[in-house]
C-alpha positions in Angstrom: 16.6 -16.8 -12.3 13.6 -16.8 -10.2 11.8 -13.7 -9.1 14.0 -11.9 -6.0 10.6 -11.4 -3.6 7.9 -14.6 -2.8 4.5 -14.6 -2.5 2.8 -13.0 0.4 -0.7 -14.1 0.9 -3.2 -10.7 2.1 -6.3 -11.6 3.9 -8.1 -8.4 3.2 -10.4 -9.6 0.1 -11.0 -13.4 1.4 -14.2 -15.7 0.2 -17.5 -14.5 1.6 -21.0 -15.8 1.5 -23.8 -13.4 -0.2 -21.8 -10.4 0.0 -21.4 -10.8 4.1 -17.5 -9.5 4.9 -17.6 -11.4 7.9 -19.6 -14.2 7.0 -16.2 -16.1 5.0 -16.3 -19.4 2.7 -14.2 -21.6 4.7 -14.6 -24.4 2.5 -12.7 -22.3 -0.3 -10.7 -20.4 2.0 -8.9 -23.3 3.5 -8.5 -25.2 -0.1 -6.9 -21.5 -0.8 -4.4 -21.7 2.2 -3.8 -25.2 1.5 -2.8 -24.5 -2.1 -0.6 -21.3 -0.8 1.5 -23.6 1.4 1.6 -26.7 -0.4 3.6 -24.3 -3.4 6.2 -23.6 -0.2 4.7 -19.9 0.4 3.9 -18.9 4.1 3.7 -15.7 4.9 -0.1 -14.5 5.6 -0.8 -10.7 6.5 -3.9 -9.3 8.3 -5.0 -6.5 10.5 -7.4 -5.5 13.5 -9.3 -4.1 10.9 -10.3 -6.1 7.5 -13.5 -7.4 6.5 -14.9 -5.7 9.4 -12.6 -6.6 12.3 -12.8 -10.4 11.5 -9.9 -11.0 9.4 -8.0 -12.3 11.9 -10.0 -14.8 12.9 -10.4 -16.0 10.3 -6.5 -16.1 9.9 -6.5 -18.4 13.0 -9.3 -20.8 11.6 -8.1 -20.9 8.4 -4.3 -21.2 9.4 -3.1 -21.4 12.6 -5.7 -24.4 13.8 -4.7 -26.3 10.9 -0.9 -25.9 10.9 2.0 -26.3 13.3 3.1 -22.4 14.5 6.2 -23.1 13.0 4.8 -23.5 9.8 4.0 -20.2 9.3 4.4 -17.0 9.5 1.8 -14.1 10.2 1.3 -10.6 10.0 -0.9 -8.2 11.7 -1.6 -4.4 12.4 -1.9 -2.1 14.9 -5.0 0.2 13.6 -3.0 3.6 14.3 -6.0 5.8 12.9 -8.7 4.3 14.9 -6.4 5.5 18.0 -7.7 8.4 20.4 -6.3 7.9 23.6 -3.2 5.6 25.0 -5.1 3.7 27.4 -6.5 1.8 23.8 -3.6 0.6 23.0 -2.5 -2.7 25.3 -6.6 -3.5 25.8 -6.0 -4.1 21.6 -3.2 -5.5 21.1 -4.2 -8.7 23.9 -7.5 -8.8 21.6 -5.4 -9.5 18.2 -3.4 -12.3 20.3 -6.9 -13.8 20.8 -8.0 -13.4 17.6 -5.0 -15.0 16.1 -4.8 -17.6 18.7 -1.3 -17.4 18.7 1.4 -16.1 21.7 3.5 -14.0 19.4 2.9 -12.8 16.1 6.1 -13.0 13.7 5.7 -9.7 12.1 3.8 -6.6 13.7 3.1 -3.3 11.8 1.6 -0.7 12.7 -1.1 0.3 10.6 -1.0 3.4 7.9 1.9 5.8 9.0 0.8 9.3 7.7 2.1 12.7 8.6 -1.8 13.2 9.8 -0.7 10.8 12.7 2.9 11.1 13.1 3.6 14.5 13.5 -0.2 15.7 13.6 -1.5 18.6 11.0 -0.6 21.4 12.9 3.6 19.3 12.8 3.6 19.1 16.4 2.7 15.5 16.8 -0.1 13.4 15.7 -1.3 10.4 17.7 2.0 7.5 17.3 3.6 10.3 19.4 1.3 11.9 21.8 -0.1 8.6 22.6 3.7 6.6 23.0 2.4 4.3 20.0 6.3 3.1 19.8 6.9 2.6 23.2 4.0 -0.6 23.7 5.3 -1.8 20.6 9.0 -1.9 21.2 7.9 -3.3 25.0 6.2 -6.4 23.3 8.9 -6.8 21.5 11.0 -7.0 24.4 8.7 -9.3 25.8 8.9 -12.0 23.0 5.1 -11.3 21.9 6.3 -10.1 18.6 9.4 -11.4 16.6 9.5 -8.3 14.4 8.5 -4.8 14.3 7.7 -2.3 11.5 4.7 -0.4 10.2 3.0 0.6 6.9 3.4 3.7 5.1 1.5 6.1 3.0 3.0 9.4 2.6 6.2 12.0 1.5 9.7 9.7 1.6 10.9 12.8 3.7 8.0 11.8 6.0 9.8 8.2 5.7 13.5 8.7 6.0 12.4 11.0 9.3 10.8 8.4 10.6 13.3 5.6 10.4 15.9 8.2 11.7 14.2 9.1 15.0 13.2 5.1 14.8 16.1 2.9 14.1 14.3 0.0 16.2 12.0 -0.5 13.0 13.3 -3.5 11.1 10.4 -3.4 8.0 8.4 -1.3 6.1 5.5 -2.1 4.0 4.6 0.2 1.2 2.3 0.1 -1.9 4.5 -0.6 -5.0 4.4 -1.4 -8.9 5.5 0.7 -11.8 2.7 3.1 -12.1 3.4 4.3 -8.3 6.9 3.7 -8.6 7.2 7.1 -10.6 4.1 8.8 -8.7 4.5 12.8 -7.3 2.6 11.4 -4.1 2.6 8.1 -3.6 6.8 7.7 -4.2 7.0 4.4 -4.0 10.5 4.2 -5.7 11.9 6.9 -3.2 10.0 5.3 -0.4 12.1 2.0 -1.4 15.3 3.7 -1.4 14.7 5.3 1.7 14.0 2.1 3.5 17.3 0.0 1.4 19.4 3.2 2.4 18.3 2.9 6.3 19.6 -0.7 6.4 15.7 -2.3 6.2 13.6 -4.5 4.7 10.8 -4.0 2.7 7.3 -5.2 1.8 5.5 -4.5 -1.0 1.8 -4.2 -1.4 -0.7 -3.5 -4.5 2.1 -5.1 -6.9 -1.0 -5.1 -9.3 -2.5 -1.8 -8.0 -5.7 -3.3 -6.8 -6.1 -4.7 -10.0 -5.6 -1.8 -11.8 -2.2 -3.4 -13.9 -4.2 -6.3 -14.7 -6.8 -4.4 -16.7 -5.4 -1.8 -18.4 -6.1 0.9 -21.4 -6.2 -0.2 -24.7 -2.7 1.6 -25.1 -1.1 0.0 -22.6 -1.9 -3.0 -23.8 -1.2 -3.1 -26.9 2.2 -1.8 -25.8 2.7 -4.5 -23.6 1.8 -7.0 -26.2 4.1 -5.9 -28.8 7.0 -6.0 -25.5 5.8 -9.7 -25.7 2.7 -11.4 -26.9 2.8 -14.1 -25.0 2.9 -12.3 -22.0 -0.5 -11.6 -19.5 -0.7 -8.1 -18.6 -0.5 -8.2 -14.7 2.4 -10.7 -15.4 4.5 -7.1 -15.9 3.4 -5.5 -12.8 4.0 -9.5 -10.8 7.9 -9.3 -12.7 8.1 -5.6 -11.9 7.8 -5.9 -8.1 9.8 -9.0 -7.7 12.6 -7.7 -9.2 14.3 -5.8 -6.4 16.3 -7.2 -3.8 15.3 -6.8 0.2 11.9 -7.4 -0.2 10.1 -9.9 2.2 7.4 -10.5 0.1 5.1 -9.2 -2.2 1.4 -9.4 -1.1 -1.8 -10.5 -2.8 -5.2 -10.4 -2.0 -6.3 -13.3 -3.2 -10.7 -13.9 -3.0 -10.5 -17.4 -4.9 -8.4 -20.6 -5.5 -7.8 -20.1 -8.8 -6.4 -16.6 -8.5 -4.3 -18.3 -5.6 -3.6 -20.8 -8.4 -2.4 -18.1 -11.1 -0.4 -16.0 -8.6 1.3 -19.1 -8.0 2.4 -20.3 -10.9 2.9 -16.6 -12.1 5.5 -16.0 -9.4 7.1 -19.3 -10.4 7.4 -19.1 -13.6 8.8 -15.7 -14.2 11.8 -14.2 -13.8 12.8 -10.3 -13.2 12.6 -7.8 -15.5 15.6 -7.1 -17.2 17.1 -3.4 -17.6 15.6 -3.1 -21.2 12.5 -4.1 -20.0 12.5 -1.7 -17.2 13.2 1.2 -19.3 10.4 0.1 -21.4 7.9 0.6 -18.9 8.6 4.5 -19.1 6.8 4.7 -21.7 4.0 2.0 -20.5 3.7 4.7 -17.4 2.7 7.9 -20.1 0.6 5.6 -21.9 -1.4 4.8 -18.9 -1.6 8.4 -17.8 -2.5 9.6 -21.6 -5.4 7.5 -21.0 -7.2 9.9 -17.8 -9.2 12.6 -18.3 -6.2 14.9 -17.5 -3.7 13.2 -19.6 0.5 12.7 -19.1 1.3 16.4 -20.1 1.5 18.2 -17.1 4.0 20.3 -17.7 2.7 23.8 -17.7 1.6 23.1 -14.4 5.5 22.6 -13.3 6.0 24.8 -10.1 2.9 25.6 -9.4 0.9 24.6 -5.8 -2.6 24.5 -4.4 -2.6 24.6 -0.7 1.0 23.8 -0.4 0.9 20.8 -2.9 2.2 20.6 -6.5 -0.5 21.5 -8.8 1.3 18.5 -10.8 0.5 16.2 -8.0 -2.8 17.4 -7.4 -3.6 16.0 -11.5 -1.8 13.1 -11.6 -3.3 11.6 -8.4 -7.0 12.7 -9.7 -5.8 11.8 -13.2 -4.6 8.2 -11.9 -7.7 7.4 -9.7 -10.1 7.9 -12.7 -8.7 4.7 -14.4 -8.4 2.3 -11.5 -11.5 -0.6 -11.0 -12.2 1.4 -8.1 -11.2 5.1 -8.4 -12.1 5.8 -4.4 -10.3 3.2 -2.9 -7.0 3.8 -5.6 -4.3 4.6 -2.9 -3.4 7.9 -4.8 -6.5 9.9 -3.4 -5.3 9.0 0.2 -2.3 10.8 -0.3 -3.4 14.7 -0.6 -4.3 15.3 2.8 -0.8 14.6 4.0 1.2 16.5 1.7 -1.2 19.8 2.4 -0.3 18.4 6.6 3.0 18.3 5.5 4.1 21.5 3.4 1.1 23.6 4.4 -0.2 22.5 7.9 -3.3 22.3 6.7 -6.5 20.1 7.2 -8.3 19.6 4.2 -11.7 18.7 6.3 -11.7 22.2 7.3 -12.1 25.6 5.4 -9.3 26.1 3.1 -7.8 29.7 2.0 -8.8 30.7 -1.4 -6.5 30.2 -4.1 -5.9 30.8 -7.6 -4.1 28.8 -10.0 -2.6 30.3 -13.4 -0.8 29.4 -15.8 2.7 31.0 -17.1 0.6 32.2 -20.3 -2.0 33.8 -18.1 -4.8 30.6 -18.5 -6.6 30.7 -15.1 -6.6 26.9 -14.4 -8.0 27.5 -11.2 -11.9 26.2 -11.5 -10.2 22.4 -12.7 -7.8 22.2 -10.2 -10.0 22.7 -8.0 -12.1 19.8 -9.3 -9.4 17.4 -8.8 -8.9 18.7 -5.1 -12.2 18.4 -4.1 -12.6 14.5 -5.5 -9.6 13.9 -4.0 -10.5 15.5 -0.4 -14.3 13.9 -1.1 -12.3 10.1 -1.3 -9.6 10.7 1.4 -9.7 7.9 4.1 
């Protein structure tokens, strides 16, 4: 049985010449988006915002000048955080058509949902409100310029299943998702896919390898892994992982060469879904990986406690988790804080936060390293 979820090409980390984001190899790119579709894959996501704002154009000279519209499908974003005022909104949204060269685009998103932006720090309304974000969207919908309509998340599930209450008009959701973030305090990727199955929607999952961070793993882990099965790569598990659950569109990949297009390819082919077994072996995988950071898996005399509103628990694991990623400031986790301390504190965690202390049941004052882990984490948020 094949994986349930196909390949979804990202054009976030594309070929580039001497280090240029905009300047892109489109000699390799092109062999790369040949290669994608020849394997029968055609789904290619973007946004108004990679490699400097030039991602999408270099979606429409890499894809939609050299194949029929109907031979593929594309994917942009709506950048919701670079929004100030509503009068933004239509004046960008007729620049992506350019950019993509195209007269609809098949699926739309808007960009990075948050509580920051949806209901504002303060909870009484953050930009997608105050500045009738859904209102645009669901009138180009209307109008044929988009085909589909959804938007990307990073925050609670609460947050989530809110949002597609007071929303029913969303048909997708794209979340980060693999079987590290699956079991995540913040990120709650598994609750964030439940939410979205329960609501009736489909899903699309991004960072099935976490950024590369499943593909390179502690020397735990991976000795784990190999004794699961040998013969086995190590970001083959995190590939299986994500494509084994039904209502999923795709799952993405930022791809930078042909032969990781290559790889992904025949990876995706030539597996097949994890079975239950295999599943609940990844438990222990998950406390492997965490044993590995500089905080450790045991964070359980921290249970109940909060720092600004947010788990004390949460605060670790997300600092803990960032530490062992290729690149611990762009690791998803640390992007999470500032909404839950929005979301159960109203609080900005730019600004001066109260003074807290944390201790411990037996009296320990933990307070001086959680505080540590709050301030990398505020120090990294995007």
């Amino acid at each position: 049985m094949a994986l349930k979820s196909r390949l979804g090409f990202g054009m976030m980390r594309l070929p580039v010449k001497n280090g240029d984001p905009t300047d892109f190899d489109y000699e390799q790119l092109n062999r790369m988006v040949d290669a994608f579709m020849a394997a029968g894959y055609t789904y290619f996501d973007t946004s108004y915002v990679y490699h400097n704002g030039k991602s999408e154009e270099a979606t429409r000279k890499a894809v939609v000048e050299r194949y029929p519209r109907d031979a593929f499908t594309v994917a942009t974003k709506f950048p919701t955080f670079s929004l100030k005022e509503e009068s933004q909104i239509e004046p960008i949204f007729a620049e992506q058509l350019q950019n993509l060269g195209v007269d609809y685009i098949d699926y739309y998103l808007l960009h990075n949902f948050q509580t920051v932006y949806y209901d504002g720090v303060d909870g009484k309304g953050g930009v997608i409100k105050t500045e009738h974000l859904f209102d645009h969207a669901n009138q180009w919908k209307k109008e044929g310029k988009i085909r589909h309509l959804g938007f990307s998340f990073h925050s609670s599930a609460k947050l989530l299943d809110r949002i597609l209450t007071e929303h029913p008009e969303v048909e997708f959701v794209q979340i980060p998702f693999n079987y590290i973030d699956a079991e995540s305090e913040l990120v709650q990727a598994m609750a964030a896919y439940e939410v979205i199955r329960r609501h009736g929607k489909l899903a699309v999952f991004m960072e099935p390898v976490k950024g590369g961070g499943l593909a390179k793993v502690p020397a735990a882990v991976e000795q784990k892994l190999k004794e699961m099965d040998p013969n086995a790569s190590i970001a083959s598990w995190a590939i299986r992982y994500a494509g084994s659950f039904e209502g999923v569109i795709c799952n993405l990949s930022g791809m930078s060469t042909l032969e990781q297009v290559q790889d992904n390819i025949h990876s995706v082919q030539a597996l097949e879904p994890l079975t239950d077994s295999e599943k609940a072996q990844l438990h222990e995988v998950v406390r492997l990986y965490k044993a590995a950071g500089p905080v450790g898996a045991d964070l359980e005399a921290y249970r109940g406690l909060k720092l600004h509103g947010v788990p004390v628990t949460a605060i670790l694991e997300a600092y803990n988790m960032c530490q062992l990623q290729p690149d611990p400031g762009f690791s998803d986790d640390n992007n999470y804080f500032k909404n839950a301390a929005a979301e159960e504190a109203h609080l900005d965690i730019f600004g001066e936060l109260p003074e807290e202390c944390v201790i411990l049941p037996d009296g320990t004052d933990a307070t001086e390293m959680v505080l540590k882990a709050e301030k990398w984490l505020i120090e990294n948020s995007f």
